[in-house]
C-alpha positions as YAML, in Angstrom:
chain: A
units: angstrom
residues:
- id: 1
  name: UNK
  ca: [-48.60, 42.24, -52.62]
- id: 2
  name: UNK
  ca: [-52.30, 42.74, -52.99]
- id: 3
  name: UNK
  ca: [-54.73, 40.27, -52.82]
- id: 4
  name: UNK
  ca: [-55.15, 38.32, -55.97]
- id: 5
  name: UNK
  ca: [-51.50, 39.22, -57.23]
- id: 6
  name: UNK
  ca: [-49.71, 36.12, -58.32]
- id: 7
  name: UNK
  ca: [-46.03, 35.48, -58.00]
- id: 8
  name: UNK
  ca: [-44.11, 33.27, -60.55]
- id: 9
  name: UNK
  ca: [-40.74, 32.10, -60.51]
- id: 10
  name: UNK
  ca: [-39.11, 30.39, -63.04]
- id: 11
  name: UNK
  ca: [-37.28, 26.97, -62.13]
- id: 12
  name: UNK
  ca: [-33.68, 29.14, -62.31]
- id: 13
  name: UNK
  ca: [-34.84, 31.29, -60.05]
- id: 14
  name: UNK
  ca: [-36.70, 28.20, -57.67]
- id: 15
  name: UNK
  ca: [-33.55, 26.36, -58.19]
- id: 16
  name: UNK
  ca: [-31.40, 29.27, -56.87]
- id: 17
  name: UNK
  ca: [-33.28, 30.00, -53.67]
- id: 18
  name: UNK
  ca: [-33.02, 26.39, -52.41]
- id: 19
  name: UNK
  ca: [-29.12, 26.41, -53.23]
- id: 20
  name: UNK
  ca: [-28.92, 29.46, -51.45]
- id: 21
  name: UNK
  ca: [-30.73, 28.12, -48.36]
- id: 22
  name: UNK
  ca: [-28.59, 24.77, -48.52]
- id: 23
  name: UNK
  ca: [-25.10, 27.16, -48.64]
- id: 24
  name: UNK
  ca: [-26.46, 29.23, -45.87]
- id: 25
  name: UNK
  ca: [-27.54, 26.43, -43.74]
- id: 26
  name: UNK
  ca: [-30.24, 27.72, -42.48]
- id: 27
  name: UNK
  ca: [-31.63, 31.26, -41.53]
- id: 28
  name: UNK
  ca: [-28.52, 33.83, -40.71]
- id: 29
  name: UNK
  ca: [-27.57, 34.80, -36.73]
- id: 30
  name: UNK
  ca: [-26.41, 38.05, -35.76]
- id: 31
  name: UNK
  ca: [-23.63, 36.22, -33.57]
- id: 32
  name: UNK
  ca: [-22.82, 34.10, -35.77]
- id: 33
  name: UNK
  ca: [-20.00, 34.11, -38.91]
- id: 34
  name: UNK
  ca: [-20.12, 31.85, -42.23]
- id: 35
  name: UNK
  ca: [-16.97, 30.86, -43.78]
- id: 36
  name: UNK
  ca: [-17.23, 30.19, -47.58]
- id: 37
  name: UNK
  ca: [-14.54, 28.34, -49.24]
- id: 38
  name: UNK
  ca: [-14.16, 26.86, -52.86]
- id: 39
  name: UNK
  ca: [-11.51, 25.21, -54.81]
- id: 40
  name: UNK
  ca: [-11.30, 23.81, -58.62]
- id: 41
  name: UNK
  ca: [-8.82, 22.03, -60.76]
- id: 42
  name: UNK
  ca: [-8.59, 22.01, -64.27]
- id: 43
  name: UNK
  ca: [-7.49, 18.64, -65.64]
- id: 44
  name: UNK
  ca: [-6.12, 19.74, -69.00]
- id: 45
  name: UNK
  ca: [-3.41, 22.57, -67.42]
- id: 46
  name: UNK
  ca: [-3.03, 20.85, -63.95]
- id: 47
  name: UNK
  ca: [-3.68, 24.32, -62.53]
- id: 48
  name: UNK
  ca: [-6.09, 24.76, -59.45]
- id: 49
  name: UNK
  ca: [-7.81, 27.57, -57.87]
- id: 50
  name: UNK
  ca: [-9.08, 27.47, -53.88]
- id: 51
  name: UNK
  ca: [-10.71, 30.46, -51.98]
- id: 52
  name: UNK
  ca: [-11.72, 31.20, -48.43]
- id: 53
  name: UNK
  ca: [-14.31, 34.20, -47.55]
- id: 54
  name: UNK
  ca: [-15.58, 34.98, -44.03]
- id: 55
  name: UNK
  ca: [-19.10, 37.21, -44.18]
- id: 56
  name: UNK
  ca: [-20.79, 38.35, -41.51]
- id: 57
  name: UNK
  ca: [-24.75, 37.50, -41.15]
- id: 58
  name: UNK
  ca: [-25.79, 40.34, -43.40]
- id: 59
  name: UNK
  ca: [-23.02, 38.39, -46.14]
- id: 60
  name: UNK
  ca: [-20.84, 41.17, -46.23]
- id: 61
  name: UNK
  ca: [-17.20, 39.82, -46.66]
- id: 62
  name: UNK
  ca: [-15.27, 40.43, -43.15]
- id: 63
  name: UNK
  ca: [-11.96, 38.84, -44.78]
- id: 64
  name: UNK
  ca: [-10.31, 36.20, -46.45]
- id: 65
  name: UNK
  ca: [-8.75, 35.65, -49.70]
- id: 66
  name: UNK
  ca: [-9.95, 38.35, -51.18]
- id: 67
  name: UNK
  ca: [-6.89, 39.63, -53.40]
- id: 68
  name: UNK
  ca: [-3.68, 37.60, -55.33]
- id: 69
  name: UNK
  ca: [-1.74, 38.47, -52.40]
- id: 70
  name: UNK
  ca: [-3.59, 36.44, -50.50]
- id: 71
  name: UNK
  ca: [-4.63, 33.64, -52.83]
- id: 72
  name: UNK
  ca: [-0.44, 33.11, -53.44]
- id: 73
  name: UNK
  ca: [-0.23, 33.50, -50.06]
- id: 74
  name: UNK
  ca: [-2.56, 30.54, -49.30]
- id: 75
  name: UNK
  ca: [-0.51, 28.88, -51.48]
- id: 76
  name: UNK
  ca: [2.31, 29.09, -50.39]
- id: 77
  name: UNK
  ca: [0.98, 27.81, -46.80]
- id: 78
  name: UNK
  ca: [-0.31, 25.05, -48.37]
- id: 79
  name: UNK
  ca: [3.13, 24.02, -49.82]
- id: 80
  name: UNK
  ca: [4.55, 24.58, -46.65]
- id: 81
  name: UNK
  ca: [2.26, 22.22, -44.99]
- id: 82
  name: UNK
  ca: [2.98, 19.65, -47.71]
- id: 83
  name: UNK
  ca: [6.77, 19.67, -47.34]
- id: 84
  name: UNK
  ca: [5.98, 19.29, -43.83]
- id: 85
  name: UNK
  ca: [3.98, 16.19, -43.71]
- id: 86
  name: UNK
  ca: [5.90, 14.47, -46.38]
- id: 87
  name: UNK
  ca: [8.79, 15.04, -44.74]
- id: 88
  name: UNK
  ca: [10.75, 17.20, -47.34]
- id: 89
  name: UNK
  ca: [14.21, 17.99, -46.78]
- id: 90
  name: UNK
  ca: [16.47, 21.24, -47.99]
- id: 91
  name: UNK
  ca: [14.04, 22.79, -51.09]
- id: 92
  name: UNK
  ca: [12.76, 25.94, -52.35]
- id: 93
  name: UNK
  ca: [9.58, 27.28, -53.01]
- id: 94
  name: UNK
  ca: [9.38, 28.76, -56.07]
- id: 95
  name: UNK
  ca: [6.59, 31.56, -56.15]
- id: 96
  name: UNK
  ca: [6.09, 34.87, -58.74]
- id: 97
  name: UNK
  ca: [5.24, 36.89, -55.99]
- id: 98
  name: UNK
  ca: [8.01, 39.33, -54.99]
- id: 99
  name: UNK
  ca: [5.87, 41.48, -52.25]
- id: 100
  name: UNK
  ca: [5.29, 37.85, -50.39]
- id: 101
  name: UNK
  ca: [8.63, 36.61, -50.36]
- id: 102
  name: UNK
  ca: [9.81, 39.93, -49.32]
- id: 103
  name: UNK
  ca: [7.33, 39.75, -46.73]
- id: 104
  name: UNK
  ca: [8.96, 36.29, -45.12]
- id: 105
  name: UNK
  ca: [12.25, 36.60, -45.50]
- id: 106
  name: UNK
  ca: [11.93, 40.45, -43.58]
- id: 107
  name: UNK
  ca: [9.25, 38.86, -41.41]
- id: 108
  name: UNK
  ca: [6.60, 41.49, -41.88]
- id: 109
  name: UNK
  ca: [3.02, 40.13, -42.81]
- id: 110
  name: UNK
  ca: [1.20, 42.42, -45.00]
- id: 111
  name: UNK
  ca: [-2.85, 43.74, -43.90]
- id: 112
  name: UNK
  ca: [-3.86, 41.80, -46.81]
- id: 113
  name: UNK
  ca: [-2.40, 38.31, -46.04]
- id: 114
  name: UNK
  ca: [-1.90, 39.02, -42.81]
- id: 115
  name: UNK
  ca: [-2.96, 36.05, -40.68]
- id: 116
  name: UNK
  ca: [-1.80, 33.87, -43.79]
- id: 117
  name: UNK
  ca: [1.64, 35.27, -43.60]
- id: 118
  name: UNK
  ca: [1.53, 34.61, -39.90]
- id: 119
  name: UNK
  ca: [0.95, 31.39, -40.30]
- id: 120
  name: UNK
  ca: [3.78, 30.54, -43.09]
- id: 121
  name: UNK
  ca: [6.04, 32.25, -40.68]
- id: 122
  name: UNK
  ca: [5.32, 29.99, -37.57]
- id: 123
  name: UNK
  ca: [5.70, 26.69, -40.06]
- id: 124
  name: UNK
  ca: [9.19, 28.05, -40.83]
- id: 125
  name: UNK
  ca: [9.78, 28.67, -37.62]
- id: 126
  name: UNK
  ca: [9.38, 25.08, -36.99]
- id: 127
  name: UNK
  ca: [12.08, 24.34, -38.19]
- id: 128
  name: UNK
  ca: [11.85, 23.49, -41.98]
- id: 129
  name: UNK
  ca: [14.71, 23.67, -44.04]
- id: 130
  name: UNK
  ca: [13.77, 25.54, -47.30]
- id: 131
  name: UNK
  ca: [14.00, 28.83, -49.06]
- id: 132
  name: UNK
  ca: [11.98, 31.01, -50.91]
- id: 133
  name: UNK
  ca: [12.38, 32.43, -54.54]
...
């Protein structure tokens, strides 16, 4: 920028940088990872949404839900941990995801889900009493 040149920014744009610093807490480190996550609920459906994204300090994505696979897979976790603390005996899981269920009942996580799948698979192995459809 030369001298007299004169920047403007419109309040969007003004708005958007401070959000930006607020989600990023601060400048980036090199040694350092972010882990973005997000959820929503719509009222009128009862349906809800959540998401979890690691980036690295550049804010390239590293891993995390970044496909259905993993998004059901969350999921299902999530129910898992549910039955657990409420103390749910002899159910089922219902979930429209064939590749997942295959995935737990052979015990074989999937690169996708994998940590996610992993973790399903060690609640079951607590001893839980359920199935999966």
């Amino acid at each position: 920028m030369q001298q007299g040149d004169v920047t403007q920014t419109t309040y969007q744009e003004q708005a958007g940088m401070v959000r930006e610093r607020e989600l990023l807490g601060g400048p980036r480190h090199k040694n350092r990872l972010k882990v973005n996550t997000d959820a929503a609920f719509h009222r009128k459906t009862g349906t809800t949404a959540s998401a979890v994204v690691v980036r690295n300090w550049q804010g390239k994505i590293i891993t995390g839900t970044t496909s259905a696979l993993a998004a059901k897979a969350q999921v299902y976790r999530e129910a898992l941990i549910l039955i657990k603390n409420l103390q749910i005996v002899n159910c089922i899981i219902e979930i429209d995801c064939l590749p997942l269920v295959q995935a737990i009942k052979a015990r074989m996580p999937i690169a996708e889900a994998d940590t996610i799948i992993r973790d399903i698979l060690q609640l079951l192995d607590e001893g839980l009493d359920m199935g999966a459809t």
